[in-house]
C-alpha positions, 0 to 999 in steps of 0.5 A: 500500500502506498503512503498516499492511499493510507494516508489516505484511509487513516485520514493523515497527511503523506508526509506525516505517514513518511516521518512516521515510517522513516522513525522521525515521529513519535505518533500520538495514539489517536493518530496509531489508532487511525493508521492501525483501523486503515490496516485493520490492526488493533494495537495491544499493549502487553506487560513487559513481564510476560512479552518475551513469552508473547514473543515467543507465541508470536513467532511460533505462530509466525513459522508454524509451516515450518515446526512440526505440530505438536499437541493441542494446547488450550490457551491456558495452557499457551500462556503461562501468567506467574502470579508474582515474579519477584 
């Protein structure tokens, strides 16, 4: 998609999507939340003391074609929340 036309959807300027991409912007959220609706995306925060394990998720799921399937695993059992880490 080109700058222009998610500018565009998102109801930004161009130049604002280009500042923004090249990592000379620090966005505010009503203008992440504008571009993540034009990609139908949603924005998820996730505490840094659990984000490696969301990593990880991630990127299995990311590769799955490539790990040989294991068990079925309910969501309980793919996110392991310990309840005080000290």
């Amino acid at each position: 998609m080109s700058q222009e036309k998610l500018a565009d959807l998102a109801g930004i300027s161009q130049g604002k999507v280009s500042k923004i991409e090249n990592g000379k912007a620090n966005p505010e959220v009503a203008t992440l939340r504008a571009l993540c609706a034009a990609l139908d995306l949603e924005i998820v925060l996730v505490p840094r003391r659990i984000s490696g394990d969301v990593q990880r998720m991630v990127d299995r799921h990311m590769n799955r074609n490539s790990i040989t399937p294991g068990p079925v695993m309910s969501v309980r059992d793919e996110l392991f929340i310990p309840d005080d880490v000290d």
